[in-house]
N, C-alpha and C positions, 0 to 999 in steps of 0.2 A: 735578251730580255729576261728581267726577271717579275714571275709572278706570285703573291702570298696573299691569303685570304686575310681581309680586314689592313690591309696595305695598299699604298699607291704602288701598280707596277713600274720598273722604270726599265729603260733602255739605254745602252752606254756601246759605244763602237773601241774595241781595244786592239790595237796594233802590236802582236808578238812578232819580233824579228828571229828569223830562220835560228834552230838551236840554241833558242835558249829560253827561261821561264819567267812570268811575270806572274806575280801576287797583286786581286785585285779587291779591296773591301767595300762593299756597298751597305750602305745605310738606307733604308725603306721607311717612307715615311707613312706611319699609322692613317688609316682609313677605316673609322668602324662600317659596318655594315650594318643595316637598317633588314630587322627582321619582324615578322608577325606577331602581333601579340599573339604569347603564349600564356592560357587558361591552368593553373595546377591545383587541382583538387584531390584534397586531402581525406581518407574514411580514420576515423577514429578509432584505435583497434578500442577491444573490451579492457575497461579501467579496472578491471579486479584480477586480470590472470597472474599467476604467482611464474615468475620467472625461470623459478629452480625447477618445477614441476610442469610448466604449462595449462593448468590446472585452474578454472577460476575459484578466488577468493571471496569468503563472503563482503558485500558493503556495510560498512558500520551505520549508516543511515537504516538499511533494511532489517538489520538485525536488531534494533530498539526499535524499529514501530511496529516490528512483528510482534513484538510483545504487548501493545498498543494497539494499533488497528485490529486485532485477534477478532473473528465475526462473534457477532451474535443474534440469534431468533426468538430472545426477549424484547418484544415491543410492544407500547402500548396501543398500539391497531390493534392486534392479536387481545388481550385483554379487553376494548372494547368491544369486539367481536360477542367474546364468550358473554359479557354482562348482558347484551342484549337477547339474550336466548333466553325464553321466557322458562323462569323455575331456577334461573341461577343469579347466587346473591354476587355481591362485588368480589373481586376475587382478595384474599386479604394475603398477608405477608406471612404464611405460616406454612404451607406446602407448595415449596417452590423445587425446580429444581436451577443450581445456580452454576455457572463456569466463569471461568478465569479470563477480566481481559474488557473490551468496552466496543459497544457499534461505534460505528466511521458516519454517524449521520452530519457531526458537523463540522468533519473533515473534508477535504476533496481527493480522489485518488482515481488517476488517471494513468491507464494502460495506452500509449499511443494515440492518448488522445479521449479515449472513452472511460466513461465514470465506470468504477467500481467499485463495488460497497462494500465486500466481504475479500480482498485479493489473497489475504493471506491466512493457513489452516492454524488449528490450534492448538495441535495434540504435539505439536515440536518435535516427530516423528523421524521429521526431513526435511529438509532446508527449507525457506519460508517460500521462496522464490526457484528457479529451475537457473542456478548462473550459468547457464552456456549460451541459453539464448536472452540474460538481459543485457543491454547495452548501458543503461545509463537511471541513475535515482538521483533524481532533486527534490532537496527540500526547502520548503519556504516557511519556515514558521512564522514569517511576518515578512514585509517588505517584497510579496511575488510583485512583477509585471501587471500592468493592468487588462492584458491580455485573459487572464485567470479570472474568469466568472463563479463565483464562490470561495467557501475554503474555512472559515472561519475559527477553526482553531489552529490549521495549517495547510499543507499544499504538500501531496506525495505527486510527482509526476515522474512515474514510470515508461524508460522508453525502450523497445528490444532493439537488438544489436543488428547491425544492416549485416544480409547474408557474404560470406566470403563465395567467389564465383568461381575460384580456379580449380575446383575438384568435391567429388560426393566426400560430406564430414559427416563419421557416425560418434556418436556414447551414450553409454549408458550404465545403469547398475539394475543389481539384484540381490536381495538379502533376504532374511526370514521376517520383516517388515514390508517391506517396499520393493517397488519395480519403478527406476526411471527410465526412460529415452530421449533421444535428439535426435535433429539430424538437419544439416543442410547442405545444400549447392546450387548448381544452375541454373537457372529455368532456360535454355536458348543462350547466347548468347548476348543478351540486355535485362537479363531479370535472375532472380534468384530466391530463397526460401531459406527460412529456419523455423523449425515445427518441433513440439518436447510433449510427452504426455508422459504422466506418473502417474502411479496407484496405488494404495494401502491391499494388500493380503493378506489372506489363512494360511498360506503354504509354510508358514512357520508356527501352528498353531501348536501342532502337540507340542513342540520342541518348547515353548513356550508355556505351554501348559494351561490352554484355553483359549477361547476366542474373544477375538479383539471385540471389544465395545466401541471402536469408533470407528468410520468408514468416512476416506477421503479419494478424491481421484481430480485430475486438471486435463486442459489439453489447450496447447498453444499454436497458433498457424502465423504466419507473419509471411508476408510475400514481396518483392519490388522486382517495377519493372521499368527502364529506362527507354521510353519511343523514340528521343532525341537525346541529343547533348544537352543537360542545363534545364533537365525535363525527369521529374521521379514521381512517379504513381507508388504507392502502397498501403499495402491493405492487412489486418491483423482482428482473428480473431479468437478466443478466450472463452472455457468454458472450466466452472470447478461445480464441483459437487461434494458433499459433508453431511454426515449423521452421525449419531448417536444412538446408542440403543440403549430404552428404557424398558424394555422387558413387561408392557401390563399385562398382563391376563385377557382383558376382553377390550384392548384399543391395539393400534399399530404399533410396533415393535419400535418404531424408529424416529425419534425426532428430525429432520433434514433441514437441510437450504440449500442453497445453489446460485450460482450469478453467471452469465452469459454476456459479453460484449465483445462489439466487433467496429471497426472503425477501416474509412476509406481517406488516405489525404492524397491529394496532388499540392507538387511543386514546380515550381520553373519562374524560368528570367521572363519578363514582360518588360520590355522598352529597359530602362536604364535601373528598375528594381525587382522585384522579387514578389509571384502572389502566389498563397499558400490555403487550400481550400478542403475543408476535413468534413467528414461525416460520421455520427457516430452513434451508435445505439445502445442500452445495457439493460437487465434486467435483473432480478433480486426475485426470490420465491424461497420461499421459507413453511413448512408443514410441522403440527406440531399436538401430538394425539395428547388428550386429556381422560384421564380417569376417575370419573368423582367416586369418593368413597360413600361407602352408605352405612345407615344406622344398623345397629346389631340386630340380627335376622333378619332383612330387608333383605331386599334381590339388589343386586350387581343392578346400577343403574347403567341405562346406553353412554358409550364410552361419547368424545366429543373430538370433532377434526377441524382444528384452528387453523386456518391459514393465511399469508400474508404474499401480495407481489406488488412488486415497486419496476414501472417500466419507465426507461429516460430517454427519449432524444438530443443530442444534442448536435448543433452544427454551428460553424466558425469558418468566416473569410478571412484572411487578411494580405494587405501590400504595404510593402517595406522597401525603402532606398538607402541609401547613402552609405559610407562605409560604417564598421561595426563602431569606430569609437564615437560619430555623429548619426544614428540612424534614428530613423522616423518612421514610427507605424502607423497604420488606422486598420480599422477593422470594425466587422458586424460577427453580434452570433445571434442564435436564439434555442433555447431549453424548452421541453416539457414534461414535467414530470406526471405519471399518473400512479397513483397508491389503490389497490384494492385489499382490504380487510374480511375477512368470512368464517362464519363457523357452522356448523350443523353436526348434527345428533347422528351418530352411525348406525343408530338402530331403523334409519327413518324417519324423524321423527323431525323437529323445528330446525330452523336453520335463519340465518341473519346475514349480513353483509356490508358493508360499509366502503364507498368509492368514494375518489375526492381526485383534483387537481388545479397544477399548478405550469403556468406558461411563462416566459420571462424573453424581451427579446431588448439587446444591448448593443449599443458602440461605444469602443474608446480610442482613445490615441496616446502612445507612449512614443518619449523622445529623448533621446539622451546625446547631452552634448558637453564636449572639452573645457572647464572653464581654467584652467592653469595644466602647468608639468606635472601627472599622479594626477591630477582631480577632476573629475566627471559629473554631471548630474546626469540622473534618468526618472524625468517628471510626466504622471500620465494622469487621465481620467478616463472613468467608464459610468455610465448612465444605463441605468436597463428599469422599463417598463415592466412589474410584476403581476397577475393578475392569479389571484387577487392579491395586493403587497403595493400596489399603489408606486409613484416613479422615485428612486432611488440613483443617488449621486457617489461615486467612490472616488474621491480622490488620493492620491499616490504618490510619495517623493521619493528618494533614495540618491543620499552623497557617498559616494564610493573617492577613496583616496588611499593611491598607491604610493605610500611612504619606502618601501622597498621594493624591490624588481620582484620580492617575492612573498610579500605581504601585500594583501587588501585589505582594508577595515573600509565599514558601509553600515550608516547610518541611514535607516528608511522607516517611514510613517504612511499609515493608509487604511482606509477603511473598507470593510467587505459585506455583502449582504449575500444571502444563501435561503432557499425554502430550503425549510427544516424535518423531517420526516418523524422527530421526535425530540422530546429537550435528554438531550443524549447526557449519556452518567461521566464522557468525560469531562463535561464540563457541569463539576461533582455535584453527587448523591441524587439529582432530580429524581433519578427512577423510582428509590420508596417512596417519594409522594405520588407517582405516578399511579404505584402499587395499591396507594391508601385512596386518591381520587379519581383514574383514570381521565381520559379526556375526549370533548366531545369531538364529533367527525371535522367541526367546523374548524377544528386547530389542529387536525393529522398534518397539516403541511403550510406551518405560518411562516412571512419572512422575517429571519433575525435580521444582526447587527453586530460587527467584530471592527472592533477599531486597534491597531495593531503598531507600537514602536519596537524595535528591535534594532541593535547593534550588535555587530558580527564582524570578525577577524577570520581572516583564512590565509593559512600562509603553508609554504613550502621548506623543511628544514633537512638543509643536506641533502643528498640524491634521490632519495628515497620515501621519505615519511610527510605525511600530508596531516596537516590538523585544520579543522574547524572549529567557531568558537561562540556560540552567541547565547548573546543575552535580551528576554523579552517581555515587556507589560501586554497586557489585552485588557480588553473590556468587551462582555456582552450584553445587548439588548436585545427582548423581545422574546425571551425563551419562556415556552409556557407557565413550566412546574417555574420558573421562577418569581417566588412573590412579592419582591419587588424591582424583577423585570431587569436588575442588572448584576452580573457576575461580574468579578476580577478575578486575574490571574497575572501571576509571574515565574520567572523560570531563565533556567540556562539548558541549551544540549553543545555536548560537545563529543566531535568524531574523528577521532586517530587512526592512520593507516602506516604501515610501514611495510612493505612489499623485498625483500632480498633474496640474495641468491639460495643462502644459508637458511632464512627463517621469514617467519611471516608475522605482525601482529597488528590485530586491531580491535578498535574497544571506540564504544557510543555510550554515550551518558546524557538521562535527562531526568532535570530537576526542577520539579513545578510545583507551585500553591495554588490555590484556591481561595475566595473569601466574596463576603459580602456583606453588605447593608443587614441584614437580618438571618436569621434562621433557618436552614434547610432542612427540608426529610426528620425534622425533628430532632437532630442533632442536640448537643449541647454545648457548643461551637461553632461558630461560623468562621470556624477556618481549616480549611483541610489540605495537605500535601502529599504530594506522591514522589518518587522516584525508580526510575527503570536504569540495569545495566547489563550492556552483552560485551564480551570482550573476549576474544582467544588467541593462540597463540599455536602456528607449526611450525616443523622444523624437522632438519636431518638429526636423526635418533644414530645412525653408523650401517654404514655400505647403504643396502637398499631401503632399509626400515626408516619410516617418517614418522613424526607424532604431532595430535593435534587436540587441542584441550579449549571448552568452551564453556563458556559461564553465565548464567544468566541470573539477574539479582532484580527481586521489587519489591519495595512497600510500600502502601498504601494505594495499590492496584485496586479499581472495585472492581467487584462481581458483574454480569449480568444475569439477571433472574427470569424466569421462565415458571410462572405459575400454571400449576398444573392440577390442582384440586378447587374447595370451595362450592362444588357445581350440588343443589340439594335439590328435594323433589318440589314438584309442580304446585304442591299445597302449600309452599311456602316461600311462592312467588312474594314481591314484592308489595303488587299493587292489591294485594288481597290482605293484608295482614290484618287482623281486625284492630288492633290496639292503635294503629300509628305508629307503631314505635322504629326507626333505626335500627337494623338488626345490630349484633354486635360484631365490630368489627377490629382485628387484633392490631395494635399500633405498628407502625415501621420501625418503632425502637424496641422492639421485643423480637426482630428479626434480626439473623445473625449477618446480613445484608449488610447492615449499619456498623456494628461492631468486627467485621471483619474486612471492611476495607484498610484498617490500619497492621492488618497481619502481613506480615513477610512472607516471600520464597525465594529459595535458592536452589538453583538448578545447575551440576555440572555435569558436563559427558566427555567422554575420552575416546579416543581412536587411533591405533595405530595401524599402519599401514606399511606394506612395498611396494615403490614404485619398479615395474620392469618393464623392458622396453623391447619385446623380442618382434621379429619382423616374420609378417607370414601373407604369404599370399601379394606380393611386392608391394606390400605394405608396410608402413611402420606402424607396430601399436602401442601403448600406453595399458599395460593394467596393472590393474591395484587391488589386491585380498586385501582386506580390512576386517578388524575388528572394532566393533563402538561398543563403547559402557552407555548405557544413557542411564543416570545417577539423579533419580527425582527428589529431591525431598522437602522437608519442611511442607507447605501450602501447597507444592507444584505437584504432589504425589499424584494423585487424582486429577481427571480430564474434565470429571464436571461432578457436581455436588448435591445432595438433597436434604430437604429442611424440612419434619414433622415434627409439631411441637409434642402429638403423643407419644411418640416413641424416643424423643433427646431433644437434649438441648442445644445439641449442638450440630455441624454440619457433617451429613455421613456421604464419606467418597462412593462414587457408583462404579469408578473403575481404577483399583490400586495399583500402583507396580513400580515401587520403591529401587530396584537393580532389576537394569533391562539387558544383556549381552543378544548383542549381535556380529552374527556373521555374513561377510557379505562379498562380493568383488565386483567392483566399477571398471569400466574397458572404454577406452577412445580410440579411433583412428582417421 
């Protein structure tokens, strides 16, 4: 008898006669074999590690909207705060202090899920983001999922990297700037972690030659834990902190803010599809000491403590079947945002406050289905209930057609609605009218309107280099400072990646306008454009030495302002004035606010490096001495700015430093 797996056995009776041999061939006739289905699941590794080095690279998406989303703790909450303090006039446009860069108010940017308003530092120190433990950046400058509750000039959804479980992973660095850390591995065997905390330092003070005027620090936790097969719980949360030091005589040293979020999702199989169920909280707190000046021989008026917090709930169900290229969603969420504004006198003395909010509760349903070979639609709506903002309909298409195995083009239209925490300066200049009129409590948080076409190309060229491509119209409604209620915008970004053994390069580019129907902030133009560039390049320099060069280009970036004077005595309140008259109040176009949004910067740094690999402790490790140039100049010299029209005319840096060397060495293992 013969027997073989996935064959019929057979039997055959063969008669050899005494001394001698017979040759005998058998053919087996095929019988597959009926096996279980087998489930194979894939983890993603991290989309940026550099091959040659193992080392993550930066994202080109991350690296331009780091330039972009930059925070700010100019807002007009904070301004109507101080106006309400009895004895101070409106604040005008002449003693501010200003930085580089714009609030994310009518943006969405989402860490695992939970809003963040301020994700990334300013001061370009250290990388914008911690790459070891991100896993994944998408951008939707138009055409997101209907899934995406807001968003309205774009959509950052930042997602961390699922932990690797087979062993404790350390790195980190240290330099005369900075301190970072990582670290993950197992929790048990069904769960795992990856955690990062960084810090700005003095320990390189003297060597430097004074102390730092900015102060940044993070901290990342991210957890999963598997109860079943086809079954993921996890959990992430996020904490950053930032200041400034304004140095007043008789207020707080430090201007600050801070953002907090943390988020809980489950996953798993339910009958034949998929429900996916998240939790998520965030918060924003921003402090910001004012000094009013006083007339000559006057006493040192009570300095004044402006503050701002913005706290978010947000939470999302959703269930999904079918396979990826036909699948069908529905889903509920619901949002609430609450804004408190407040000031008071440090001497003791008056104080004000301003609360407001905003609830939003939604469902939609996205679906996308095969209509030819390469072509797909994926058509959604969402409807969400505002209060107050009354009911609101978005609907959402997107043709995607695979003309090559390695090209996509996707053409998508859709509208979005978002409460607005402020008519934000990217979607340009509102701030100096903001400056010139402030706004009442009753419009800290209106719902706009972004109506959104975009076409976009992504393709794969050769082994290694990845491009994206798009191009986009908008339109806004509903934004306060605007006076006649609607902005346009247009633009292209585009993000290159090339990943090899030998070298590395990558560059993000974005190119956007501005216009409208009328007049803004006083302009004399209603048309304004910007563009942002980051792009660099590493590579083996010979034996161990690597080098890495990084660039960063904008113009027509605006400021965010942060007024910090104006505040006079109690005699010359408002409501007391005998004449009637309007005090006088300096224009937005006498502020270098206006006139400096079309200024340039260019920002290069260099670093070179040894990669070695020596093994200690039966380990293998990874370190790197390094040195970095960080090479500021034009506009980018200075971290942040101030504007006295008695003492110039122009804007004076509060913290220079034109050639920065550093030393430093990063270690993994």
């Amino acid at each position: 008898s013969v027997v073989h797996a996935g064959h019929i056995s057979l039997s055959v009776q063969v008669l050899v006669p005494a001394g001698s041999h017979v040759r005998v061939d058998l053919e087996l006739q095929a019988q597959p074999v009926e096996l279980d289905p087998l489930d194979v699941v894939g983890e993603a590794s991290a989309q940026n590690v550099n091959p040659a080095t193992g080392e993550p690279e930066p994202m080109p998406v991350l690296e331009v909207q780091a330039l972009d989303l930059t925070p700010g703790v100019g807002h007009p909450g904070l301004l109507d705060a101080i106006q309400a303090l009895p004895g101070n006039d409106p604040a005008d446009a002449t003693d501010m202090l200003y930085m580089r860069g714009s609030t994310t108010d009518l943006k969405l940017v989402l860490l695992d899920g939970a809003p963040v308003y301020t994700p990334f530092h300013v001061a370009g120190l250290m990388r914008s983001f911690e790459p070891a433990v991100l896993g994944s950046a998408e951008l939707h400058v138009g055409g997101a999922p209907a899934r995406y509750d807001g968003g309205l000039t774009h959509i950052l959804d930042l997602e961390t990297r699922r932990p690797r479980r087979d062993r404790i992973r350390a790195s980190g660095s240290l330099d005369l700037l900075a301190a970072t850390s990582s670290l993950e591995g197992p929790l048990g065997s069904r769960g795992g972690y990856v955690a990062s905390a960084r810090s700005l330092h003095d320990l390189g003070a003297t060597a430097l030659r004074g102390q730092r005027p900015y102060g940044y620090q993070d901290v990342l936790l991210s957890m999963e834990f598997e109860p079943t097969n086809g079954h993921l719980l996890r959990g992430t949360g996020f904490w950053n902190s930032e200041a400034v030091l304004l140095d007043f005589a008789h207020a707080p040293d430090d201007a600050s803010w801070s953002n907090r979020a943390a988020s809980v999702k489950y996953s798993g199989a339910v009958g034949a599809g998929t429900l996916e169920l998240m939790a998520a909280g965030s918060g924003y707190n921003a402090s910001l000491p004012l000094q009013p000046t006083a007339p000559a021989d006057d006493p040192t008026p009570d300095a004044l403590l402006a503050t701002a917090a913005t706290d978010r709930l947000r939470m999302v169900g959703e269930f999904a079947w079918g396979a990826p290229e036909a699948r069908l969603r529905l889903g509920m969420s619901h949002e609430r945002i609450d804004a408190t504004f407040a000031a008071r006198a440090l001497g003791g003395g008056s104080s004000t406050s301003t609360r407001t909010q905003t609830t939003s509760t939604g469902a939609y349903v996205d679906a996308t289905r095969p209509l030819g070979p390469g072509l797909s639609l994926r058509a959604g709506l969402r409807a969400d209930a505002f209060s107050p903002g009354g009911f609101r309909v978005a609907p959402r298409v997107a043709l995607m057609w695979g003309f090559d195995p390695n090209a996509l083009i996707t053409i998508a239209v859709g509208r979005y609605h978002q409460p607005t925490r402020t008519p934000d300066v990217e979607v340009e200049r509102t701030l100096a009218e903001v400056v010139e009129q402030g706004l009442p409590a009753s419009a800290l948080l209106p719902v706009a309107t972004a109506d959104h076409v975009v076409v976009s190309l992504d393709q794969t060229l050769g082994t290694s280099v990845r491009l994206s491509l798009q191009g986009f119209w908008k339109r806004y409604e509903g934004l306060e400072a605007a006076r006649d209620k609607t902005i346009r915008s247009s633009g292209i970004d585009l993000q290159l990646r090339s990943m090899g053994t030998r070298a590395a390069v990558w560059l993000g580019y974005g190119l956007s306008w501005f216009w409208s129907t009328e007049d803004l902030s006083g302009y004399s133009s209603d048309f304004a454009g910007r563009h942002l560039l980051s792009a660099g390049l590493s590579g083996a320099l010979g034996g161990p030495l690597r080098g890495e060069i990084r660039v960063a280009y904008g113009a027509g970036l605006p400021y965010t302002s942060i007024p910090f004077g104006g505040a006079v005595g109690a005699s010359d309140d408002l409501t007391s004035n005998p004449e009637g008259r309007e005090p006088a109040r300096q224009r937005s176009q006498d502020s270098p606010l206006v006139t400096g949004l079309d200024e340039e910067f260019l920002r290069i740094d260099v670093e070179v490096h040894a990669l070695l690999r020596p093994r200690w402790g039966d380990r293998n490790w990874s370190v790197r001495p390094y040195l970095r140039i960080l090479n500021a100049l034009d506009r980018r010299d200075a971290l942040f700015y101030t504007f006295q029209s008695w003492r110039s005319d122009e804007l004076k840096p509060l913290a220079e430093r034109p050639l920065l060397p550093v030393l430093g060495v990063a270690f993994s293992f």
